[in-house]
C-alpha positions as CSV (number, residue, x, y, z in Angstrom):
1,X,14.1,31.1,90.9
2,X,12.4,29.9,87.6
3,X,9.8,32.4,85.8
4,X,7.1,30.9,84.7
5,X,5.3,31.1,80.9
6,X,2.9,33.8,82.5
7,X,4.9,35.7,84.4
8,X,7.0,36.4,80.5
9,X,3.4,36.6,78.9
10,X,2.8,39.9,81.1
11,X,6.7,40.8,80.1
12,X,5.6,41.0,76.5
13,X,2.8,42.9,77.7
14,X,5.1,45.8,79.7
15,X,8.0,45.5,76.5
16,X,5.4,46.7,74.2
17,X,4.5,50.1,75.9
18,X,4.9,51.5,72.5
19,X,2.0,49.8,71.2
20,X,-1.2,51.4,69.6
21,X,-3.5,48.9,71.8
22,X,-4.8,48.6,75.0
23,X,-2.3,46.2,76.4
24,X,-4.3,42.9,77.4
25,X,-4.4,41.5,80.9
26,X,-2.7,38.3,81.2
27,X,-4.2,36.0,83.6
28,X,-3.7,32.1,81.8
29,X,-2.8,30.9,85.6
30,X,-0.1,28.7,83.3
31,X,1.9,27.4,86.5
32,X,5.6,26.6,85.6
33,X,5.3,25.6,82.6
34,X,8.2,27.0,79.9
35,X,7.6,29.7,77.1
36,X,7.2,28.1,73.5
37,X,9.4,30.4,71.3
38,X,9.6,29.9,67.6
39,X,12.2,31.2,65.4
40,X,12.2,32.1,61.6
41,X,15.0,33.1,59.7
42,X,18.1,31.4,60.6
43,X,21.0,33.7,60.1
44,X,24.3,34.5,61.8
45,X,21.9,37.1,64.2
46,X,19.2,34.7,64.8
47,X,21.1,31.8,65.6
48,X,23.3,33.6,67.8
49,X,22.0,36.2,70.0
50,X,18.4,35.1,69.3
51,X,19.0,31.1,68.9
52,X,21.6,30.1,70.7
53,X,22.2,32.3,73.8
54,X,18.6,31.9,74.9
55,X,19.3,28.2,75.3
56,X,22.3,29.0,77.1
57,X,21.2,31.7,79.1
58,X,17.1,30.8,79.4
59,X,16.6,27.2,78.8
60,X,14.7,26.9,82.5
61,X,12.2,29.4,81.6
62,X,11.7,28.8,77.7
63,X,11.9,26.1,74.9
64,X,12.2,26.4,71.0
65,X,9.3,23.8,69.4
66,X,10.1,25.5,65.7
67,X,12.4,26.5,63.4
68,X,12.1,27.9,60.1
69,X,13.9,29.1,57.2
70,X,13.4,28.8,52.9
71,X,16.9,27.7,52.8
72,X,17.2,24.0,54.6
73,X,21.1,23.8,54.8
74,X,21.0,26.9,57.0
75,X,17.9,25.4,58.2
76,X,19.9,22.4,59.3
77,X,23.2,23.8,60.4
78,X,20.8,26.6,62.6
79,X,19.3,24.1,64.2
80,X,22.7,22.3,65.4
81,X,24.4,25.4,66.7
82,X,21.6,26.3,68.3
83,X,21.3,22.9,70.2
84,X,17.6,22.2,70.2
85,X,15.7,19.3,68.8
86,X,12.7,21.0,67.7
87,X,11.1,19.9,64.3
88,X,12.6,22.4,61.6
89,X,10.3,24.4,58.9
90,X,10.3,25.7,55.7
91,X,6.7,27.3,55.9
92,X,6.0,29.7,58.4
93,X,2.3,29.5,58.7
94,X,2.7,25.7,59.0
95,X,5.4,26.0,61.7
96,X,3.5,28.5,63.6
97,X,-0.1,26.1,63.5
98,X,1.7,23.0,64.2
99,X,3.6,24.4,67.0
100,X,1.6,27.1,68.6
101,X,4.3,29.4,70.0
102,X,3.7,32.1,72.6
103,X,6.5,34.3,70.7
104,X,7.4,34.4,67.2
105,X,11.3,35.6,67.1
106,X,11.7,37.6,63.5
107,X,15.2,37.5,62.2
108,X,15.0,37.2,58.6
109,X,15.8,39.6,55.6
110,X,14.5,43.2,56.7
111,X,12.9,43.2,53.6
112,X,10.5,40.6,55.2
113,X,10.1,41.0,58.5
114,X,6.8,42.5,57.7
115,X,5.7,39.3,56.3
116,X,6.2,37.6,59.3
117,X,5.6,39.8,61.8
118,X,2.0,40.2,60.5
119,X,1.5,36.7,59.4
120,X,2.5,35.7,63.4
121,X,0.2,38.5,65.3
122,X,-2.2,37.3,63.2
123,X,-1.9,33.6,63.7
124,X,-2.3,34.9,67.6
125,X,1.5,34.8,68.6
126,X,3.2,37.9,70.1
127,X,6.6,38.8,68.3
128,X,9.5,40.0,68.9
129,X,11.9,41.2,65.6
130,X,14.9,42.4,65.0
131,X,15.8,45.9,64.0
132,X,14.6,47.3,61.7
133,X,11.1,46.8,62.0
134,X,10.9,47.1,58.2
135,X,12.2,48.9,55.3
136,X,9.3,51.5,54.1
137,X,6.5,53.0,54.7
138,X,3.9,51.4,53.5
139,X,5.3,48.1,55.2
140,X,5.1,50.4,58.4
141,X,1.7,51.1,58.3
142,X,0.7,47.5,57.7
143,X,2.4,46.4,60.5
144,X,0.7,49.2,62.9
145,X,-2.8,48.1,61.6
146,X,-1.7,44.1,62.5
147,X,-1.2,44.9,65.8
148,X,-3.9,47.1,66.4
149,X,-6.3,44.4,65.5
150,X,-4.8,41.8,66.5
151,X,-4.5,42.3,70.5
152,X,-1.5,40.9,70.5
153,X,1.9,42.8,71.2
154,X,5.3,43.4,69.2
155,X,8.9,43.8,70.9
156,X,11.2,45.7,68.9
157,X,14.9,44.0,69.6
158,X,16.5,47.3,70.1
159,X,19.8,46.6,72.5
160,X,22.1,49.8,71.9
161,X,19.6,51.5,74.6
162,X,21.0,48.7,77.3
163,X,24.2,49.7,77.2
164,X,25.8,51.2,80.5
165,X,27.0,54.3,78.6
166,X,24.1,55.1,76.8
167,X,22.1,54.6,79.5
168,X,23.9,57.2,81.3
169,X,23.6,59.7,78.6
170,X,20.0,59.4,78.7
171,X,19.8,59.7,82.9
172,X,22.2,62.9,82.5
173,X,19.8,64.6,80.7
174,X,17.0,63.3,81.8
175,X,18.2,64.7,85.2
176,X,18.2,68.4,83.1
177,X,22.1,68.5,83.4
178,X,22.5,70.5,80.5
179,X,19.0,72.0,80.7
180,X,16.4,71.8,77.3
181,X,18.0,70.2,74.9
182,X,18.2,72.8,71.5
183,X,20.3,70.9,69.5
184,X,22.7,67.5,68.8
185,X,25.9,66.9,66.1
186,X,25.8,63.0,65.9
187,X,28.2,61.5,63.5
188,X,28.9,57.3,63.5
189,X,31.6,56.2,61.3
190,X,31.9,52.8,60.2
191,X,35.5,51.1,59.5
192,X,36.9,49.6,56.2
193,X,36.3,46.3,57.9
194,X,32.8,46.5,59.2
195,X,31.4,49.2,57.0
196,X,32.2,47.4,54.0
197,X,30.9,44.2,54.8
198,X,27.5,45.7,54.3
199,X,28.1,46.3,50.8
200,X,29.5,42.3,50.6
201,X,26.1,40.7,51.6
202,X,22.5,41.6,50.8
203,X,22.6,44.7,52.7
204,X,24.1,46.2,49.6
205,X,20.6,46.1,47.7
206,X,18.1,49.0,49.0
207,X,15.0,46.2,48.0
208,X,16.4,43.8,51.0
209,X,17.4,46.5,53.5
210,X,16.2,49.7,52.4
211,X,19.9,51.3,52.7
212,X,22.1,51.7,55.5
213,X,19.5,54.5,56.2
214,X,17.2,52.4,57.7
215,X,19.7,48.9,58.3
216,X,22.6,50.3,60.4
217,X,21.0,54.2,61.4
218,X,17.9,52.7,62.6
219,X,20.4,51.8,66.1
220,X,20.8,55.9,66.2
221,X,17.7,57.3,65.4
222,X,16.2,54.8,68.1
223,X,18.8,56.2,70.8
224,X,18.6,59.9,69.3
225,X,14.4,59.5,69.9
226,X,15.0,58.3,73.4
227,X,17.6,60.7,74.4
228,X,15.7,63.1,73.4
229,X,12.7,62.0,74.8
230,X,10.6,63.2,71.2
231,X,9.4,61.8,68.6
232,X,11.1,63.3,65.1
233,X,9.1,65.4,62.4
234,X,10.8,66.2,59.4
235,X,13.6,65.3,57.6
236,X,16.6,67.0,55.1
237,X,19.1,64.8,53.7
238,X,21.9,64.4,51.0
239,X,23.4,61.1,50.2
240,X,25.6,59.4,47.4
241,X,27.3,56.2,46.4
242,X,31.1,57.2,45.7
243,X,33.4,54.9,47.4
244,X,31.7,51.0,46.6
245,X,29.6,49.6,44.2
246,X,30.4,51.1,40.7
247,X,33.4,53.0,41.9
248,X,35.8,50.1,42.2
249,X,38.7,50.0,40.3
250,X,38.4,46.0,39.7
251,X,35.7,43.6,40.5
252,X,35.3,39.9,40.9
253,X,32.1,37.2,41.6
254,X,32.8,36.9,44.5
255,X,36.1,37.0,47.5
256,X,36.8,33.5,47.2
257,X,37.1,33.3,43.2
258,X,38.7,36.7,42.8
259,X,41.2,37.6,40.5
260,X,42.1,40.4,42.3
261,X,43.2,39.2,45.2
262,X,46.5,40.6,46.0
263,X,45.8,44.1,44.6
264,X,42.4,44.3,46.0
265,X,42.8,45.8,50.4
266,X,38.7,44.5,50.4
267,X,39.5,41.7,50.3
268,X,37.7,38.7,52.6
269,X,39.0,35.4,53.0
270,X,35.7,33.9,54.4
271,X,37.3,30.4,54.4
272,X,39.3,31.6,57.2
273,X,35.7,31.6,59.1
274,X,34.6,27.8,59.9
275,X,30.9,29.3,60.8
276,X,30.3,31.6,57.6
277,X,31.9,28.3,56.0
278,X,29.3,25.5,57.2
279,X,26.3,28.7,57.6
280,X,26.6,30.1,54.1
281,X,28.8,28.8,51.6
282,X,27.7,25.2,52.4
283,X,24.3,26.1,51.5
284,X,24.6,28.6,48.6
285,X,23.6,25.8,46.4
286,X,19.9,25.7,47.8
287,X,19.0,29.7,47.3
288,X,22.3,31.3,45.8
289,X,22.9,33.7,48.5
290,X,26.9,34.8,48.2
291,X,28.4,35.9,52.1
292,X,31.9,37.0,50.7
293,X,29.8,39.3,46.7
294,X,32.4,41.8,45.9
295,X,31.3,44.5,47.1
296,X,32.3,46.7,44.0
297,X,29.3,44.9,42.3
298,X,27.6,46.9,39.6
299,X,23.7,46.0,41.3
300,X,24.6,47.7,44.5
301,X,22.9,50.3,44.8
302,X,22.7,52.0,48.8
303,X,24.2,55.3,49.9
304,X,28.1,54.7,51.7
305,X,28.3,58.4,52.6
306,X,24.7,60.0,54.7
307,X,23.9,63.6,56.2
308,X,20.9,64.6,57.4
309,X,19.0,67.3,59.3
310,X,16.3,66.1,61.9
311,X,13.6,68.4,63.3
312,X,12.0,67.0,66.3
313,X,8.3,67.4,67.2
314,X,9.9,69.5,70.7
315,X,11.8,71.8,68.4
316,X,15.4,70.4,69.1
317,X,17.4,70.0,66.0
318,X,20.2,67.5,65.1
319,X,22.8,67.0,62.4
320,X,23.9,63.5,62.0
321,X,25.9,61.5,59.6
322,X,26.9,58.1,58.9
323,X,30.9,57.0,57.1
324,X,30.8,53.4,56.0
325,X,34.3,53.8,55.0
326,X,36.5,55.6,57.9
327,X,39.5,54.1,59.1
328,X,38.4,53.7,62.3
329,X,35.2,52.6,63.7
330,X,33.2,54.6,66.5
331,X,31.2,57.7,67.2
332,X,31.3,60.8,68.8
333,X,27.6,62.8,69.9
334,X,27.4,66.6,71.2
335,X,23.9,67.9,73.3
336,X,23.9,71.5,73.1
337,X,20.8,72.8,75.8
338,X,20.0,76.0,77.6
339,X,21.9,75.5,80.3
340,X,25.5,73.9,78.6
341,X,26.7,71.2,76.3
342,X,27.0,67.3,76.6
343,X,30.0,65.6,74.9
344,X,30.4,61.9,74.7
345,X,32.1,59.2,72.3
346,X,33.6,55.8,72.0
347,X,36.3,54.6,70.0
348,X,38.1,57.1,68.7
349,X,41.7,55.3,68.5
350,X,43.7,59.0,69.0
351,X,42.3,59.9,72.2
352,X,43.4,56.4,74.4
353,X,45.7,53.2,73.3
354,X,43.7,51.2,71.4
355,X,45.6,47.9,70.9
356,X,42.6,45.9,68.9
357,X,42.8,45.7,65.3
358,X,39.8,47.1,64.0
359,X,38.5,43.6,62.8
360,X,39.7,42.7,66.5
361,X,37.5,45.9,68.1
362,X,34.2,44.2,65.9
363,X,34.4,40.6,66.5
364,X,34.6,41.8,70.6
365,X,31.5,43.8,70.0
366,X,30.0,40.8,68.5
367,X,31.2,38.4,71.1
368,X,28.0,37.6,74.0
369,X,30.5,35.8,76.6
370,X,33.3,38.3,76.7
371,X,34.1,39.6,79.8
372,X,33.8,42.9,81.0
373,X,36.5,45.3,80.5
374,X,38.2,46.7,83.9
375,X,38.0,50.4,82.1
376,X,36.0,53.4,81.8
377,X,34.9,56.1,79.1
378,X,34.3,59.5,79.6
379,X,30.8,62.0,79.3
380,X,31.6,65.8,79.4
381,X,29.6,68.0,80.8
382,X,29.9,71.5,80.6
383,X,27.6,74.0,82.1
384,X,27.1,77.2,81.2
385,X,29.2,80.3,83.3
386,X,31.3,77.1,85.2
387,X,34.0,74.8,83.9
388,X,33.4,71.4,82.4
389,X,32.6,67.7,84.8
390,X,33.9,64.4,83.7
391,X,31.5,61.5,84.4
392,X,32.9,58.5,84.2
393,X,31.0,54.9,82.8
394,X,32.1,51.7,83.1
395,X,33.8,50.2,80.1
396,X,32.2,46.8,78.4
397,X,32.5,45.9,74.8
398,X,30.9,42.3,74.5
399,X,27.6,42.2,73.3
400,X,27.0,45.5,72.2
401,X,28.6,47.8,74.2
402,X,27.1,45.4,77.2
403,X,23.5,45.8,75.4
404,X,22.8,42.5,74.5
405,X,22.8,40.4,78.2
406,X,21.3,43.5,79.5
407,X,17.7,43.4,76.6
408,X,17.7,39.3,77.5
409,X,17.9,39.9,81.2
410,X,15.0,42.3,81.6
411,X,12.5,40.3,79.2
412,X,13.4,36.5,80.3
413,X,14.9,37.3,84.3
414,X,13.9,40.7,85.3
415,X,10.2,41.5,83.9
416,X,8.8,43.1,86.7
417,X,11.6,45.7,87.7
418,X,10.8,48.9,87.2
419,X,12.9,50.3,84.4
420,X,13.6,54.4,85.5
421,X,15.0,54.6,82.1
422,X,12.1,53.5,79.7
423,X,14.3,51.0,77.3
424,X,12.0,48.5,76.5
425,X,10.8,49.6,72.7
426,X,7.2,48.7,71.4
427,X,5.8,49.1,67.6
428,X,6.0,52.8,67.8
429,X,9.5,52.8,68.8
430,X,10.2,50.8,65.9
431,X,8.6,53.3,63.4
432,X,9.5,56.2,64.5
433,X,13.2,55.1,64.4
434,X,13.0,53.5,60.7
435,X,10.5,56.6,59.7
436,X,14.0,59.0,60.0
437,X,15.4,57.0,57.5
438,X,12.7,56.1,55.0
439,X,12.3,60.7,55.2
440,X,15.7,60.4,54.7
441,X,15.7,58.5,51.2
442,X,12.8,60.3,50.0
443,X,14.3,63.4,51.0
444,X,17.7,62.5,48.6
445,X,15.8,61.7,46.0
446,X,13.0,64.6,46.0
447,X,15.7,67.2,46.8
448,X,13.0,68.2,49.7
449,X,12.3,67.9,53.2
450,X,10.1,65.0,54.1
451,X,7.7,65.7,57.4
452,X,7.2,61.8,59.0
453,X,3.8,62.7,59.3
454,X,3.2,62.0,55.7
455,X,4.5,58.8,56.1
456,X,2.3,56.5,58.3
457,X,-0.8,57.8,60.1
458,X,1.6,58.1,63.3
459,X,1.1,62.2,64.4
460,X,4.8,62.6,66.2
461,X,4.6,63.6,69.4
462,X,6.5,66.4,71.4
463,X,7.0,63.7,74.3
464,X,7.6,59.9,73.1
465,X,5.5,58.3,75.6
């Protein structure tokens, strides 16, 4: 059965229960007509999952009538793989008044996401943008004013909360199977594969995406706020650069061109990869953005190695830090609460047989059509005065862990199920989970705890909603 334009108009309306706004009552009686999506900023993310899925998946119940991007080659290839022919753009206020979009789809820089985010709610379009919803604080606060004012509503594209594992972590304790929650140990390590192709790309530069503070940790401060069920207060951390950047023993301009070939175990053939190929190094020549930069470039200048200490507004404490250089790639989370202790992970290669490479184990995250896996992965929970119980979830890797199909379903085919979980994340979801790593930075380089009231006129709350 088709949705119609109205009944996703209302969807936007229920996705944004973060917002600062009274939600508006959408009544445009629009029939069947399809959902005019625009799209700037045509990267590997937003041609993909955000481009080229949605025609896949959605193409009864939505059409692209824009594309835009300052780079035209991307422009051009983006508008290919996506397969649309919707006139292409390389100014976004001209897109957005020629076109007239219902939703504006953000997937640029995160350096400029505020830029278009406000620029669209203003323009009267509700958006939806990746994650992170920006890179500071004073780019936070701007957005949180747009939207107030402009009664229009902002979907943060947050998919780890989807997944079937984290989802049961978060009914577990929502259920009060470990009782109050006191305190969590939450450490994510990225591999030598993954984790250093941060420092390859623009990433690597704190000015484009504020540090892998607020980049990749955004993903686990969002799930720590929502597990948690708080919003987070203050902030201790330590961080250095010691492994890329400066530290390398050689350096090159770039993978393709390197001397250092052979000796270097960084190194990235990215001609081997027919899409980075025609997406980016066909069209270097138009804005001289390198995929494959060594990433023991002198201009880096982000954290590889994170710690910090949260303090949430309902008193629960958590220590969490982030490897961008491990030899593996996964993560392991501990809930310690009044009445026991919850224990989960994934993809720690010593505790199953793990037969992926871990190049392999990304490109299947990454992948939206793989099939689920016929497998399982345990959560531990151990009560107080008893012995431990072994929950068991069932295993998917595609997509994000399963995320992905899961976020597109319930804003494109499922808008008016009741979600018992609360994963759709609004404005405030997306500040609250950058604000943890904007205190972070501010924190390393003050030496002193930063409270996230300071930052934004957002009070945190003891319950997020």
């Amino acid at each position: 059965m088709k949705n119609s334009r109205r009944t996703f108009l209302t969807t936007v309306s229920m996705l944004a229960g973060g917002s600062m706004v009274s939600l508006p009552s959408w009544g445009f009686g629009l029939g069947g007509a399809k959902l005019k999506v625009t799209l700037v900023g045509t990267g590997v993310r937003g041609t993909s999952f955000w481009g080229k899925r949605l025609v896949e998946e959605y193409g009864d119940i939505l059409e692209f009538v824009g594309l835009c991007d300052n780079n035209p080659g991307r422009l051009a290839y983006g508008k290919k793989y996506i397969g649309v022919n919707c006139p292409t753009f390389t100014n976004f206020e001209e897109m957005v008044a020629t076109t007239k979009p219902d939703l504006v789809i953000v997937t640029t820089k995160d350096a400029n996401h505020h830029e278009f985010i406000i620029k669209g709610l203003n323009m009267g379009c509700d958006v939806l943008t990746e994650k992170p919803l920006t890179i500071d604080e004073v780019k936070c606060q701007a957005i949180l004013e747009a939207e107030r004012k402009s009664n229009k509503n902002l979907i943060v594209g947050f998919n780890y909360r989807w997944s079937p594992y984290s989802t049961k972590i978060k009914e577990l304790l929502m259920n009060g199977a470990i009782g109050k929650v006191t305190s969590v140990d939450f450490h994510w390590y990225l591999n030598t594969y993954h984790g250093a192709s941060y420092f390859r790309r623009w990433h690597g530069l704190r000015q484009e995406g504020g540090t892998l503070w607020v980049h990749k940790s955004t993903h686990h401060f969002d799930l720590l706020n929502w597990w948690l069920d708080s919003d987070p207060a203050e902030v201790f951390a330590y961080g250095a650069l010691e492994h890329y950047g400066h530290n390398g023993p050689f350096r090159g301009e770039n993978c393709r061109t390197c001397d250092y070939k052979k000796e270097c175990k960084f190194h990235w053939d990215i001609t081997k990869s027919k899409r980075s190929m025609e997406l980016y190094v066909a069209n270097e020549k138009y804005d001289g953005y390198v995929r494959d930069s060594c990433l023991f470039r002198p201009e880096i200048n982000i954290y590889d190695k994170m710690s910090a200490q949260i303090k949430y507004a309902n008193d629960a404490i958590v220590n969490y830090s982030l490897t961008t250089y491990s030899p593996f790639e996964g993560w392991r989370i501990a809930f310690n609460g009044t009445k026991g202790r919850l224990e989960a992970w994934l993809d720690i290669p010593y505790y199953k047989k793990e037969n992926l490479s871990q190049s392999e184990l990304h490109a299947a995250e990454m992948n939206q059509n793989r099939k689920e896996d016929q497998s399982s992965e345990p959560i531990i929970v151990h009560k107080l005065w008893s012995d431990f119980e072994t929950t068991r979830v069932g295993m998917e890797r595609g997509g994000h862990g399963g995320g992905d199909k899961r976020l597109h379903d319930k804003i494109f085919k499922n808008p008016q199920q009741k979600d018992p979980f609360d994963r759709a994340a609004g404005v405030r979801d997306g500040a609250m989970s950058i604000l943890i790593g904007v205190a972070a930075r501010k924190s390393i380089e003050s030496g002193n705890p930063v409270r996230i009231a300071e930052l934004t006129d957002l009070e945190p709350r003891i319950k997020r909603l």
